[in-house]
TIZATOR-961160 format. One record per atom (N, C-alpha, C): z, y, x; residue number from 1; atom name. Coordinates in pm, 1 decimal. Last residue first. Layout:
<rec Z="Z" Y="Y" X="X" n="NUM" atom="CA"/>
...
This chain:
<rec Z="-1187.4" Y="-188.1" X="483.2" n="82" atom="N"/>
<rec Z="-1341.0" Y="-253.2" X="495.1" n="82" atom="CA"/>
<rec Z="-1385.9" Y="-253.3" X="317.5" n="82" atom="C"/>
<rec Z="-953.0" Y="48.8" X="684.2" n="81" atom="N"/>
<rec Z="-1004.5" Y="-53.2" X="537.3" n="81" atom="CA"/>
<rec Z="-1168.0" Y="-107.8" X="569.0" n="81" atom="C"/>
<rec Z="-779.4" Y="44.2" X="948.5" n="80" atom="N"/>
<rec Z="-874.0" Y="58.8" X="898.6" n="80" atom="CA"/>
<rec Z="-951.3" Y="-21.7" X="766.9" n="80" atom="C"/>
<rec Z="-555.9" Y="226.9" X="1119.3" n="79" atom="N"/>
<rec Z="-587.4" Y="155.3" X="995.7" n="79" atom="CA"/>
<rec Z="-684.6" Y="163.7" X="952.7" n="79" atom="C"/>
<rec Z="-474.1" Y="224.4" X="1498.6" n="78" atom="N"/>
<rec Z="-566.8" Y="234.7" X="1376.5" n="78" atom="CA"/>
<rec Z="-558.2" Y="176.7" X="1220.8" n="78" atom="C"/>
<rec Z="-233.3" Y="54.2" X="1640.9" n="77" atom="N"/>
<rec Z="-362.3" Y="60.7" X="1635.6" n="77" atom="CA"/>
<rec Z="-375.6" Y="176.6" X="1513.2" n="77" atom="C"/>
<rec Z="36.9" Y="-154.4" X="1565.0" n="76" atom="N"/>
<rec Z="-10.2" Y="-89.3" X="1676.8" n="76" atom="CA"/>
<rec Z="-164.2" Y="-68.4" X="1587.5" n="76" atom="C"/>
<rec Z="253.5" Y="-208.8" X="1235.8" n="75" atom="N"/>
<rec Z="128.9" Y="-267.4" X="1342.2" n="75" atom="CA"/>
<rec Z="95.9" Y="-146.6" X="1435.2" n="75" atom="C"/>
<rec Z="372.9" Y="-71.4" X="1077.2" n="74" atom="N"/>
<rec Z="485.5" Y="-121.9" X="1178.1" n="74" atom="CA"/>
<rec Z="343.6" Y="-156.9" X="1318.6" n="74" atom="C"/>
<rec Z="182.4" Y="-43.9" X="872.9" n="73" atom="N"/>
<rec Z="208.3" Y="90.5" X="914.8" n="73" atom="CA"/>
<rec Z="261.1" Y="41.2" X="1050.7" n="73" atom="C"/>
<rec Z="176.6" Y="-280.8" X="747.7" n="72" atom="N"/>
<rec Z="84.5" Y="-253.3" X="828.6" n="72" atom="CA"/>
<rec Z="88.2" Y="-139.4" X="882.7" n="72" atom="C"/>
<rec Z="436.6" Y="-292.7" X="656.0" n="71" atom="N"/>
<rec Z="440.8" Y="-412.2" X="761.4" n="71" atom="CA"/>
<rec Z="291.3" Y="-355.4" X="851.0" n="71" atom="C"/>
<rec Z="376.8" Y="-154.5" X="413.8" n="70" atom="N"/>
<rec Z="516.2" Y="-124.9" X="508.7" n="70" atom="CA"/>
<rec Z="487.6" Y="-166.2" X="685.3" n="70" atom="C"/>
<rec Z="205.8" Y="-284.2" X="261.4" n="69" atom="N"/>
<rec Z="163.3" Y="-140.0" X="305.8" n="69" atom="CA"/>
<rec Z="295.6" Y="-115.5" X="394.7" n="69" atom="C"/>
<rec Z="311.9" Y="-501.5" X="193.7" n="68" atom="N"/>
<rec Z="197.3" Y="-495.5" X="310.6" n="68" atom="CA"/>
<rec Z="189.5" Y="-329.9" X="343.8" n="68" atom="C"/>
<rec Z="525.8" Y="-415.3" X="34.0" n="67" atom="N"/>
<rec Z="566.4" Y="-447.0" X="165.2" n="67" atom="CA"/>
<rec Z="449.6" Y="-476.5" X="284.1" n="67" atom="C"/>
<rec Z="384.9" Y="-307.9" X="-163.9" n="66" atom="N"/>
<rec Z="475.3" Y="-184.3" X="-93.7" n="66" atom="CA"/>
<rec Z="510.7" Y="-274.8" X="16.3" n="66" atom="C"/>
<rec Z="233.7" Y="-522.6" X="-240.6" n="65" atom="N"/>
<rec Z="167.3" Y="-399.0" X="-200.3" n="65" atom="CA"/>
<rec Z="234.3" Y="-344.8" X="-86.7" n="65" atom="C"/>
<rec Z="420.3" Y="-656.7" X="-347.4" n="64" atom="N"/>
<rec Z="341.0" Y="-714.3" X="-256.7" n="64" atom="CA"/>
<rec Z="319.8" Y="-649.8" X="-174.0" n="64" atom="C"/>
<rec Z="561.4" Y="-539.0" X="-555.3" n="63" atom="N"/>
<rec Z="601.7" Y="-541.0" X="-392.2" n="63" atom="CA"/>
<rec Z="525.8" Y="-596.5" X="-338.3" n="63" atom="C"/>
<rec Z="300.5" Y="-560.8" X="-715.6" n="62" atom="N"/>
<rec Z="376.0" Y="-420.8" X="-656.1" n="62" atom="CA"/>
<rec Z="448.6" Y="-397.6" X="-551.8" n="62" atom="C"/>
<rec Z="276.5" Y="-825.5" X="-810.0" n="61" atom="N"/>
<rec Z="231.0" Y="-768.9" X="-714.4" n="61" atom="CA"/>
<rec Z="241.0" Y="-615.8" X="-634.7" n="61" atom="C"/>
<rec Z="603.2" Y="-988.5" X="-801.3" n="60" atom="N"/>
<rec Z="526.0" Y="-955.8" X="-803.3" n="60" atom="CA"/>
<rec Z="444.8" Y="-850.9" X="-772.7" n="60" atom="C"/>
<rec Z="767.6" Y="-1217.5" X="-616.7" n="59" atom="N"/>
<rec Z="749.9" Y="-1206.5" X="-708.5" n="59" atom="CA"/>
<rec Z="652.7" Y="-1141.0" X="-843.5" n="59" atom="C"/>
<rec Z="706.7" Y="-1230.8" X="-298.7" n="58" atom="N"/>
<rec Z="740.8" Y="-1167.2" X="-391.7" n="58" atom="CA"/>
<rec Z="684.8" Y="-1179.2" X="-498.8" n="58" atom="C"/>
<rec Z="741.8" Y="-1382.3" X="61.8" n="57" atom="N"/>
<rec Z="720.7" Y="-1406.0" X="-136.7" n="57" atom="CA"/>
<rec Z="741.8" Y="-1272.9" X="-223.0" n="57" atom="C"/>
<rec Z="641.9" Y="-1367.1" X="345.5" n="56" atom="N"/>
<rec Z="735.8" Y="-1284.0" X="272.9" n="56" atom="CA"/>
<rec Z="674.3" Y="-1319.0" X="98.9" n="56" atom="C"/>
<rec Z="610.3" Y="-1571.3" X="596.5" n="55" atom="N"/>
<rec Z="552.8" Y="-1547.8" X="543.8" n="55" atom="CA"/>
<rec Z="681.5" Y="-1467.6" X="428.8" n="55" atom="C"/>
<rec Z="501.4" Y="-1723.4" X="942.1" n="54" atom="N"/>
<rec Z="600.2" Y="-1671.1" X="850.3" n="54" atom="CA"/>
<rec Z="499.7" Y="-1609.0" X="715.4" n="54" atom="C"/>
<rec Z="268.4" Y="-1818.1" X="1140.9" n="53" atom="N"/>
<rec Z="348.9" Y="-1892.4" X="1044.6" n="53" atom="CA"/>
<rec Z="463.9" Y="-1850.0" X="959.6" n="53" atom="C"/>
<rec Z="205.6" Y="-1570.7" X="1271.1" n="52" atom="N"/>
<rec Z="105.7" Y="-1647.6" X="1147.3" n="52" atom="CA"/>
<rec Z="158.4" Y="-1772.2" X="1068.8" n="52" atom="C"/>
<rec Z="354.7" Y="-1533.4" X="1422.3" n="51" atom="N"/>
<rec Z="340.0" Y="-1412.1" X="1344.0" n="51" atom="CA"/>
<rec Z="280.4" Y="-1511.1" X="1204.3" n="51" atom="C"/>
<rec Z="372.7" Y="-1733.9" X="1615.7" n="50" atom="N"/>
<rec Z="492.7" Y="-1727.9" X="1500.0" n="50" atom="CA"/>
<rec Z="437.3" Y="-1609.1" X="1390.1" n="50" atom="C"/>
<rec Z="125.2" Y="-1706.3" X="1770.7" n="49" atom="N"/>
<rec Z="134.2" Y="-1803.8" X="1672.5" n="49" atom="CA"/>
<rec Z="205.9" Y="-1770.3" X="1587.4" n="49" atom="C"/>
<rec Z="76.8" Y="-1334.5" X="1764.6" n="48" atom="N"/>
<rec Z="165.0" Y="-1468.4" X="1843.6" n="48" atom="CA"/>
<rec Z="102.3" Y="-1512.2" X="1742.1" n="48" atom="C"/>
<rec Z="9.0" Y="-1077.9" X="1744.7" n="47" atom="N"/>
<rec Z="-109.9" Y="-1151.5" X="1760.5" n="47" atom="CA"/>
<rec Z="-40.7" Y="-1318.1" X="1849.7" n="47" atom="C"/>
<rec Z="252.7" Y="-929.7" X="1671.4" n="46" atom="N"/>
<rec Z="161.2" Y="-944.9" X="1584.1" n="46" atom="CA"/>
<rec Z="62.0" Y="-1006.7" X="1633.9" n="46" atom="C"/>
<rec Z="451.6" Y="-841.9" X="1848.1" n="45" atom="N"/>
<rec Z="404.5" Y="-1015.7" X="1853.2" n="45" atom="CA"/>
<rec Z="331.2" Y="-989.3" X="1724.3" n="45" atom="C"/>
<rec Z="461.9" Y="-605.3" X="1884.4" n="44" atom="N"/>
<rec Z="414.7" Y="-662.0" X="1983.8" n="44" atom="CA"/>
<rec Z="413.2" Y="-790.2" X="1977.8" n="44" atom="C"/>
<rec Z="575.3" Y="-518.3" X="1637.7" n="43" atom="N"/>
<rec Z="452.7" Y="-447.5" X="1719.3" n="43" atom="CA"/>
<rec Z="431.8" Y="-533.0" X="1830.6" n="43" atom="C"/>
<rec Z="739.1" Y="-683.3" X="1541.5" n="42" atom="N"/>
<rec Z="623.4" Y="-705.7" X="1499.2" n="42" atom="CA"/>
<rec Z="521.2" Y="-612.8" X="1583.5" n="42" atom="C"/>
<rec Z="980.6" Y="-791.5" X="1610.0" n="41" atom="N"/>
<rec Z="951.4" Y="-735.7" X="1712.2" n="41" atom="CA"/>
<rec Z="754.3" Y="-721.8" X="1676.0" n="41" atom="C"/>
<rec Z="1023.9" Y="-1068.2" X="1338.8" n="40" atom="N"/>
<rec Z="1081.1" Y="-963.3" X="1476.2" n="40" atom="CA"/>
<rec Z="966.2" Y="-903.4" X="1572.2" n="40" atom="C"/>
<rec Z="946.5" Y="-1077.5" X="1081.0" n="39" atom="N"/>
<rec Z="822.4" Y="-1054.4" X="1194.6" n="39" atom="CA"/>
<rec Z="916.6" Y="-955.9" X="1288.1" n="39" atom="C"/>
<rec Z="1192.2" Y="-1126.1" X="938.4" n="38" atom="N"/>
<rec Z="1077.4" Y="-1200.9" X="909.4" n="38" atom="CA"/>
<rec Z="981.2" Y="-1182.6" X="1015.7" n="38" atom="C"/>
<rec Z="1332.0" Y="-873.6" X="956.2" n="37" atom="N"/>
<rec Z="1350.9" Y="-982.4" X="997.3" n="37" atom="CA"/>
<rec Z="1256.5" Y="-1091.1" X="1004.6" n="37" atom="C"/>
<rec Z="1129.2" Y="-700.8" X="924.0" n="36" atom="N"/>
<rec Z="1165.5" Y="-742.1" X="1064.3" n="36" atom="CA"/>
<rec Z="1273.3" Y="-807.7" X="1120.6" n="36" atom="C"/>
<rec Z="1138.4" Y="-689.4" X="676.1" n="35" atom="N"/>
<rec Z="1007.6" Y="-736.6" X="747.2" n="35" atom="CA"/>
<rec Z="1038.7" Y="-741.6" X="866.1" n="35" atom="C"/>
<rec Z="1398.5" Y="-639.8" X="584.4" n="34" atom="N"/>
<rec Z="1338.1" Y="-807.1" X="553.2" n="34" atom="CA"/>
<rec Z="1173.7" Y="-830.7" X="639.4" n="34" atom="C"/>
<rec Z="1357.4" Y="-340.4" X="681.8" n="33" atom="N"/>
<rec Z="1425.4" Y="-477.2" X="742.2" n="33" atom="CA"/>
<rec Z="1381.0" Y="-604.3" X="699.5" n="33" atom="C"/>
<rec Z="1196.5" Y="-268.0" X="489.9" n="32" atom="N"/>
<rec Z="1156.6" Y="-255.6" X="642.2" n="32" atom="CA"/>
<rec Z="1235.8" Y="-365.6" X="734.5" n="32" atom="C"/>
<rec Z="1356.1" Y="-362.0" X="236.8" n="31" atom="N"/>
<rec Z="1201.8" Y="-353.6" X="258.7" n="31" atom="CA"/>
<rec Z="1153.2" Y="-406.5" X="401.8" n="31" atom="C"/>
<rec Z="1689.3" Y="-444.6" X="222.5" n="30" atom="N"/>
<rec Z="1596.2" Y="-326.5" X="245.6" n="30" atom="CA"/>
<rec Z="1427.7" Y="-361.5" X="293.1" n="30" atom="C"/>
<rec Z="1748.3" Y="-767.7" X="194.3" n="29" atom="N"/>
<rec Z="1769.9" Y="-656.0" X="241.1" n="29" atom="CA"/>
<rec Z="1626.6" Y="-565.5" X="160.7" n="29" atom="C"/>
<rec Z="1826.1" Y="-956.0" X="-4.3" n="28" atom="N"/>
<rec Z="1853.8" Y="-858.1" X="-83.4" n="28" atom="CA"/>
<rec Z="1863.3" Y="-719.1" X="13.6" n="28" atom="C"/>
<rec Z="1639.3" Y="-1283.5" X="-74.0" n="27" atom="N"/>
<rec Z="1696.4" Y="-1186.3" X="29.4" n="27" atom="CA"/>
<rec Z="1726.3" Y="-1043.1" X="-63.6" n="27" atom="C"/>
<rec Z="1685.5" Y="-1655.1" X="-69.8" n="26" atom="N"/>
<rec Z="1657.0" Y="-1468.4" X="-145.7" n="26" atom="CA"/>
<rec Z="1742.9" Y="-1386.8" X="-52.3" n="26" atom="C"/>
<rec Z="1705.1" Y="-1832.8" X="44.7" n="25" atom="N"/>
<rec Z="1580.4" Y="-1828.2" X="38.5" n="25" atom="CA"/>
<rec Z="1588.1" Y="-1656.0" X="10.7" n="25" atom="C"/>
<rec Z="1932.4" Y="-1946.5" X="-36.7" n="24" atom="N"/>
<rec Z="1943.8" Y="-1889.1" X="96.5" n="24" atom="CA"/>
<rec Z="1812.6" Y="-1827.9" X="151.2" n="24" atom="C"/>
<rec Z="1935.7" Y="-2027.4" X="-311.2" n="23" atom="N"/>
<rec Z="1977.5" Y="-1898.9" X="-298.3" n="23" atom="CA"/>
<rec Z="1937.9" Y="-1834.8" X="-142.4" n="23" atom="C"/>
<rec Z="1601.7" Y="-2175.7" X="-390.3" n="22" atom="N"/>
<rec Z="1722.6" Y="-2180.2" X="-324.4" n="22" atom="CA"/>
<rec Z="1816.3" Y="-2045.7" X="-289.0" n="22" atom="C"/>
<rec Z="1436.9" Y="-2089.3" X="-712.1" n="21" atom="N"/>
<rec Z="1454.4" Y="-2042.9" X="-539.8" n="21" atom="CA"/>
<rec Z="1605.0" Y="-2102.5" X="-494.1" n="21" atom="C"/>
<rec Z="1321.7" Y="-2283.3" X="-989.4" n="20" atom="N"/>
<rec Z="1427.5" Y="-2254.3" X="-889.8" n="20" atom="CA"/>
<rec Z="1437.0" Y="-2185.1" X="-719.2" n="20" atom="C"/>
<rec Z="1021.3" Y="-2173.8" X="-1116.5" n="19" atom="N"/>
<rec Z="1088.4" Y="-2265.6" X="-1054.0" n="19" atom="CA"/>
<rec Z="1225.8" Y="-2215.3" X="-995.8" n="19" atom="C"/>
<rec Z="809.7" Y="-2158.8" X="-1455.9" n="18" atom="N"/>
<rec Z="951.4" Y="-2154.9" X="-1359.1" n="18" atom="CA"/>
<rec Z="976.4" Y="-2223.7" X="-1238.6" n="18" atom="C"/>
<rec Z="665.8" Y="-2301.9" X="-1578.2" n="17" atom="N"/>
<rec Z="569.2" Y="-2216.0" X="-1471.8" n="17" atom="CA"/>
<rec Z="675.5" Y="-2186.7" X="-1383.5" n="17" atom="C"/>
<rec Z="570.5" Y="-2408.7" X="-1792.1" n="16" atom="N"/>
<rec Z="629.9" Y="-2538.6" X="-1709.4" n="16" atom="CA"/>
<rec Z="631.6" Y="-2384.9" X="-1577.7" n="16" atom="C"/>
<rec Z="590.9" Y="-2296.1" X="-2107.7" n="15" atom="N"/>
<rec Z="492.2" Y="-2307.9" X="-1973.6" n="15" atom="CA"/>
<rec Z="594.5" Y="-2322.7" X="-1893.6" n="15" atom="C"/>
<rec Z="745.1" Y="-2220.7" X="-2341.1" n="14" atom="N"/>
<rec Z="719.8" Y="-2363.9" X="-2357.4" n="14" atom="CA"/>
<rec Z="623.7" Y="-2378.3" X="-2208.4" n="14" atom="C"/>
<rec Z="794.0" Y="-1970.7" X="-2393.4" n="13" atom="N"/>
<rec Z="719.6" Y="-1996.6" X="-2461.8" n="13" atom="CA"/>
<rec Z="644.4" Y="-2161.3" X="-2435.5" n="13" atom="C"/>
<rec Z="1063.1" Y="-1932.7" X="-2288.0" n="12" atom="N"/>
<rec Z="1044.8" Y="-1928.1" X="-2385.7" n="12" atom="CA"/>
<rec Z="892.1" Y="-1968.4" X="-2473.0" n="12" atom="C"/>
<rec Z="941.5" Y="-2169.8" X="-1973.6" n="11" atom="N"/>
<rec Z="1001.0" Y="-2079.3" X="-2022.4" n="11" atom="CA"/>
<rec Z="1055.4" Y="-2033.6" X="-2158.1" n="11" atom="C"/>
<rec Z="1088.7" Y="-2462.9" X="-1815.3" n="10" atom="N"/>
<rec Z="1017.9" Y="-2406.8" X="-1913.3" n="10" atom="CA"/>
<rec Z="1067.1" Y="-2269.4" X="-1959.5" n="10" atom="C"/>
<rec Z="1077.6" Y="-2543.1" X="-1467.7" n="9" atom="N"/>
<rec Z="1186.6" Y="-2488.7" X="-1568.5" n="9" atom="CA"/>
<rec Z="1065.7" Y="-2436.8" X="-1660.0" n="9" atom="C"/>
<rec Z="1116.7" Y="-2766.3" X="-1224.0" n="8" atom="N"/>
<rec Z="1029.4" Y="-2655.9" X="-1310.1" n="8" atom="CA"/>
<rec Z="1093.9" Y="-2618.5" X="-1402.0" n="8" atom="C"/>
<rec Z="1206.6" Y="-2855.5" X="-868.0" n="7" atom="N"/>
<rec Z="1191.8" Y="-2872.7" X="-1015.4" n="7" atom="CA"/>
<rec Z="1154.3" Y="-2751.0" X="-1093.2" n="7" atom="C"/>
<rec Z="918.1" Y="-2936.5" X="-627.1" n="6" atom="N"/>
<rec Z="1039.2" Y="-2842.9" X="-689.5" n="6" atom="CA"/>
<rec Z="1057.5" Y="-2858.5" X="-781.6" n="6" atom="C"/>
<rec Z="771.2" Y="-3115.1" X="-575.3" n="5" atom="N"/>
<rec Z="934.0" Y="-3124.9" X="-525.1" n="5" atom="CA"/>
<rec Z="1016.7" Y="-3094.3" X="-591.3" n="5" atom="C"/>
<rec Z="514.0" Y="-3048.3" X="-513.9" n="4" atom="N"/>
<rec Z="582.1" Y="-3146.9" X="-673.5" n="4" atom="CA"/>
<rec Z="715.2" Y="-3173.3" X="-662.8" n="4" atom="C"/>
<rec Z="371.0" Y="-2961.4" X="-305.2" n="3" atom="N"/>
<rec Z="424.5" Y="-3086.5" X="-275.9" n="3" atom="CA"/>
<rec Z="467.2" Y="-3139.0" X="-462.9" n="3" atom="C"/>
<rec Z="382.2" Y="-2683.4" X="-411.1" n="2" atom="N"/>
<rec Z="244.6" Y="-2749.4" X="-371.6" n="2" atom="CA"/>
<rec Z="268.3" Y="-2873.8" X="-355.8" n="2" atom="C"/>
<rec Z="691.5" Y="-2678.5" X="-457.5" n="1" atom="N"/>
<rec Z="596.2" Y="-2639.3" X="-557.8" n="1" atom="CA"/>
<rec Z="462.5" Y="-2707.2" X="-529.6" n="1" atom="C"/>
């Protein structure tokens, strides 16, 4: 997509905005799991390099939410908003 790789797909109303996910890309676990698969052992490598190079897509912003709000509960410490 940022590279121009991916191919695009028009929608019904003619916007280039589609793209193809590779199937091995989609995941169909459970919430808590896809986050630990994605951030094994997240209480205690939340301050690794690898923590900061993964990353979880969703489609849209509701799971966004429900999976930051998942992943920051899993974190050590305090929650604290700003």
């Amino acid at each position: 997509v940022g590279e121009c790789k991916e191919l695009k797909y028009k929608d019904p109303n003619g916007f280039d905005d589609y793209i193809s996910i590779p199937t091995n890309l989609i995941s169909n676990l459970d919430p808590e799991r896809l986050i630990k698969k994605v951030f094994p052992s997240i209480e205690q490598n939340f301050e690794s390099d690898s923590f900061f190079n993964s990353a979880i897509l969703c489609p849209k912003n509701e799971e966004v939410d429900m999976i930051n709000d998942l992943a920051t509960k899993m974190l050590p410490g305090d929650l604290v908003d700003y």
